[in-house]
Residue, then its C-alpha position, 0 to 999 in steps of 0.5 A: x500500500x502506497x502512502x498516499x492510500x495509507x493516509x486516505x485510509x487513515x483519514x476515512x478512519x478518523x472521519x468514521x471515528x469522529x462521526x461515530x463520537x458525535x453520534x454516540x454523544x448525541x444518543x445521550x440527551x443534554x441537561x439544562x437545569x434553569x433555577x431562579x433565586x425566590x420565583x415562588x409557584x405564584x408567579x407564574x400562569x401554569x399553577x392558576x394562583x391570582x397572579x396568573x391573570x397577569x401572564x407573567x411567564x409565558x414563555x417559561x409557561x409553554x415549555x411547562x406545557x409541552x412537558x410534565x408539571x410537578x404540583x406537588x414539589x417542595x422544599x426540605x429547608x427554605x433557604x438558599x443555600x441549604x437548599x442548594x446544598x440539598x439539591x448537589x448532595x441528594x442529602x437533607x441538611x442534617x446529613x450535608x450539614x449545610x443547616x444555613x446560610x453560613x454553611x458551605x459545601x466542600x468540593x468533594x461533597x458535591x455528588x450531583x456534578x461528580x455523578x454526572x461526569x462520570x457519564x460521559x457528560x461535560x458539567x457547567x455552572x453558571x450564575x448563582x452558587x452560594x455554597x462556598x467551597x469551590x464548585x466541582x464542574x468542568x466550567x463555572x462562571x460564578x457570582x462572588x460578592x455579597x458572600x456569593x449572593x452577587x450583586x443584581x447590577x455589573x456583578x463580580x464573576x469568578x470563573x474556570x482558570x481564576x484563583x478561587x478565593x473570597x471576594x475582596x481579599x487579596x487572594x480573589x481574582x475575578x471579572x466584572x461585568x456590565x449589566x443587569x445579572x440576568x442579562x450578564x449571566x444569560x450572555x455567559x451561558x451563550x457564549x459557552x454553548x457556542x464557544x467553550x463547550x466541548x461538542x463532542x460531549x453532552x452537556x450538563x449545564x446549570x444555568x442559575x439566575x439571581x433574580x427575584x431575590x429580595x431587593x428585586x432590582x430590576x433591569x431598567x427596560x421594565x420600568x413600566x411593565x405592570x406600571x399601570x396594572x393593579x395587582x392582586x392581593x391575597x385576602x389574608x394579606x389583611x385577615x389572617x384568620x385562625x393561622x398560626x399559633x402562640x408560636x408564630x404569634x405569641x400569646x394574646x398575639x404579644x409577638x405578632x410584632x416581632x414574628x415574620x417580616x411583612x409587607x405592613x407595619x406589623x412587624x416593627x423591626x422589619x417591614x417592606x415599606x422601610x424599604x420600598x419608601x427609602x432614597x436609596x432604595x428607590x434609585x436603586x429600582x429605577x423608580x420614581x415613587x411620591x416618599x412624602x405621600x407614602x410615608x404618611x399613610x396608614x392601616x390598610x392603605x399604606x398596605x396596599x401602596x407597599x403591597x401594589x409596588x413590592x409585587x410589580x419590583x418582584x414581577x419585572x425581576x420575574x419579567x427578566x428571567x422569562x426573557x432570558x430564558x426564551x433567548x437560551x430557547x431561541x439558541x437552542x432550537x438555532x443549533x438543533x439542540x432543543x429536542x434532544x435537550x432535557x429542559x428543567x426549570x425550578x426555583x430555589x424554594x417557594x416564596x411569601x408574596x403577602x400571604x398571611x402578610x409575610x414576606x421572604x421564605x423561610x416558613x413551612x407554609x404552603x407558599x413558602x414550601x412549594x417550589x414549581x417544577x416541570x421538565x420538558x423533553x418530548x422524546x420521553x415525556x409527553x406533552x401536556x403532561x401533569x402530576x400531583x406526585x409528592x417530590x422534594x429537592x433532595x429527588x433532584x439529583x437522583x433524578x437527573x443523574x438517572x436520566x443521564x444514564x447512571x446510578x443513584x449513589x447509596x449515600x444520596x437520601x433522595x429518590x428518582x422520580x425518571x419513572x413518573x416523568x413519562x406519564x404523571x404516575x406514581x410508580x407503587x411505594x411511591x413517597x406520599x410525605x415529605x419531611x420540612x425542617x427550618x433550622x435558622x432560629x429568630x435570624x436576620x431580621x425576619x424574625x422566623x422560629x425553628x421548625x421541622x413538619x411533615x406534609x402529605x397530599x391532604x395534611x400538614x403538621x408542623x411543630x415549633x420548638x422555639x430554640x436555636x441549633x445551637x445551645x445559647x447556655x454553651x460557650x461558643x454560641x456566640x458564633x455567628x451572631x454578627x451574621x443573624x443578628x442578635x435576637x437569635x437568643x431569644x426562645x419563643x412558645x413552643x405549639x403544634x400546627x396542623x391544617x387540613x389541606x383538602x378543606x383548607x388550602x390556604x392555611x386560614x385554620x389551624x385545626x390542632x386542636x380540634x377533636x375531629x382530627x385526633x387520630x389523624x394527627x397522631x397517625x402523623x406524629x407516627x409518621x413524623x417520628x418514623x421519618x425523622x429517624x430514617x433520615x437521620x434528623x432525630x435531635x438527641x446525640x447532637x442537639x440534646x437542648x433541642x430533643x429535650x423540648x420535642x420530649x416534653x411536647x410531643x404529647x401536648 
């Protein structure tokens, strides 16, 4: 053989092999997993709360409906990083130990991105982290100031190839961008679709957004969405009814004005109209509101005005991630990716949008609790599909790790749900409960008690302890107090919660106490303690200060 025909040949084998790669990369569908920072179910068409009419998500919408939507999907911890954390690990904050905002997660405890790898895909993260340590996938391009919360406008990214060290020390190497975060964030993930990405691989892409945190600082171009448009208000915003309990309000409602930041003037140390009416935080949010004519009213009339403009901010924040996410749709259908992409979009936790006039998460309660769900991928999921299944955001990991083809890790405490996806049907022994644990104690200024419940499809009980993880009487309990605050010492009434949510979906009665439900709640308590043990979330070796109050009131 000549060399010419040698080279021809070797040139007809690398083509096949190449072609071959590429055929075999593109058998395993892409994973794009969306979350937005505090986008609460409420905030969006598909689950017909009273903001629906506002047709604030369409495009996020309509990829819902051409997939399956999760009815049911809730949180183990409402708050961001814990949250986070429980979504890489597959584990509940007890096991990641990523109990708050200050926990971080070490880069070999993060199995999500390490699982996923080992499938053959390339993994990128980008946008918010906030879970410390540094991230374990092949590209990130991360927010850092602010302790990784990031910064709404011109946010100071670190990325692959940098020194990974904490904002403003002497160590931290980053770059700042120019722009509102979601636009920035959005550019980012483009630009490693088109040019960074390794083509020959499927990917695994984490794609993070900012928005609607809290401040919600909105892109200037929505200065006027929603300016005109009256928005609507829940009516326990104004009459909460019989939720609660002397835990949440005090006896005699002593502690209503300390107990869960709002959007009125209840809460004295903690109330949106602080904000929304301040200098800065006008200039901040492109606004020009009327301080003087705000600042003066009263009752429910300075509840409606804050209410009115702390809804619109969050709203155009939301407006900003449906429009980017339809310019990542737009980029994928371009290439002819969006078929063979598996398209997940969630948030972080739910959200209080003025229920039962809270603001923040945090709570157990329903909206709070609840985060949207769907996932769109024609090849396996049929269109218009819907379920009521229970799942939580520890399912998440094992979930996609499955869909990517390998096998759910031992030690993940989540489970996969890859076989409802089809069809919405609970395969047999499917969960009907998930557990909820709030750890942060009376922290920050929002001022919301310790926790832990259990809710199934018709019921939810929840149990206050009114203590802090860690024991106040020790020496070390000082830690973290400039960081919460300093009314994390302060032990609130100890009660029980339960609502019946097949007469009660919102939450207006707390029916602890009437005997009607006897038996049901103590099947619940049953199944609480039983969970509770199987999770490894009992109190006594760790927090015995803690286990000593559930001893003495399990039985109240």
């Amino acid at each position: 053989m000549n060399t010419k025909s040698l080279l021809l040949g070797l040139a007809v084998l690398l083509a096949f092999f190449s072609l071959s790669q590429k055929a075999n990369a593109q058998k395993k569908p892409n994973i794009l997993y969306i979350m937005s920072d505090d986008h609460t179910s409420q905030a969006f068409g598909i689950y017909g709360s009273r903001l629906a009419v506002l047709n604030p998500t369409p495009t996020l919408d309509k990829i819902a409906n051409e997939g399956i939507i999760f009815d049911n999907c809730f949180v183990t911890n409402s708050i961001c990083t814990p949250s986070r954390a429980s979504i890489i690990t597959g584990q509940y904050s007890q096991a990641n130990g990523v109990l708050d905002l200050e926990g971080h997660l070490n880069t070999n405890d993060q199995f999500l991105p390490e699982e996923i790898k080992k499938q053959g895909y390339q993994t990128a993260l980008v946008g918010k982290w906030h879970l410390g340590r540094k991230p374990n996938f092949d590209y990130y391009n991360v927010f850092m100031e602010h302790g990784q919360q990031g910064s709404y406008f011109d946010p100071s990214m670190t990325q692959t190839g940098m020194k990974y060290a904490k904002y403003g020390s002497k160590d931290y190497e980053g770059k700042r961008y120019k722009g509102h975060s979601s636009d920035v964030i959005t550019d980012i993930t483009l630009d490693w679709l088109e040019n960074k990405r390794d083509k020959k691989k499927p990917f695994f892409l984490m794609h993070q957004f900012k928005a609607p945190h809290d401040d919600f600082e909105y892109a200037p171009r929505y200065k006027d969405y929603l300016k005109d448009v009256h928005i609507p208000e829940p009516a326990s915003l104004y009459h909460n009814g019989n939720n609660g309990s002397i835990a949440t309000r005090g006896q005699d409602d002593k502690l209503i004005k300390e107990i869960g930041s709002s959007v009125s003037k209840r809460n004295t140390i903690r109330h949106m109209g602080m904000r929304l009416w301040s200098n800065q935080y006008i200039k901040k949010n492109n606004s020009k509101l009327d301080i003087e004519s705000a600042k003066w009213l009263e009752g429910n009339e300075y509840t409606h005005a804050t209410y009115q403009e702390y809804l619109k901010r969050y709203l155009r924040c939301v407006k900003g991630v449906d429009d980017n996410v339809a310019r990542i749709v737009e980029y994928l259908k371009k290439e002819g990716l969006y078929d063979n992409t598996i398209i997940i979009y969630t948030g972080d936790q739910g959200f209080m949008l003025g229920e039962h006039d809270y603001i923040d998460k945090r709570w157990m309660y329903e909206e709070s609790m609840r985060m949207p769900f769907f996932v769109r991928y024609p090849k396996k999921i049929n269109p218009g599909t819907r379920t009521d299944a229970i799942i939580n955001n520890t399912d998440f990991a094992p979930t996609m790790i499955e869909l990517a083809g390998g096998q759910v890790p031992k030690k993940m405490q989540g489970h996969s749900f890859k076989k409802i996806l089809k069809k919405g049907e609970e395969p047999k022994g499917w969960q009907q409960s998930t557990y909820y644990r709030y750890w942060m104690h009376m922290a920050h200024a929002h001022a919301n008690p310790a926790h832990f419940g259990i809710r199934t499809k018709e019921y939810k009980l929840i149990f206050f302890y009114g203590k802090y993880w860690v024991d106040v009487n020790k020496p070390g309990a000082d830690w973290n107090k400039k960081s919460w605050g300093n009314r994390f010492t302060m032990d609130t009434p100890v009660a029980w919660e339960f609502y019946d949510l097949t007469i009660d979906p919102k939450e207006m009665n707390n029916a602890y106490n009437d005997p009607k439900y006897k038996g049901i709640i103590a099947d619940l308590k049953e199944q609480l303690k039983a969970k509770r043990k199987e999770l490894n979330e009992e109190d006594g070796d760790k927090y015995p200060h803690i286990q000593k109050v559930i001893d003495a009131h399990w039985n109240d």
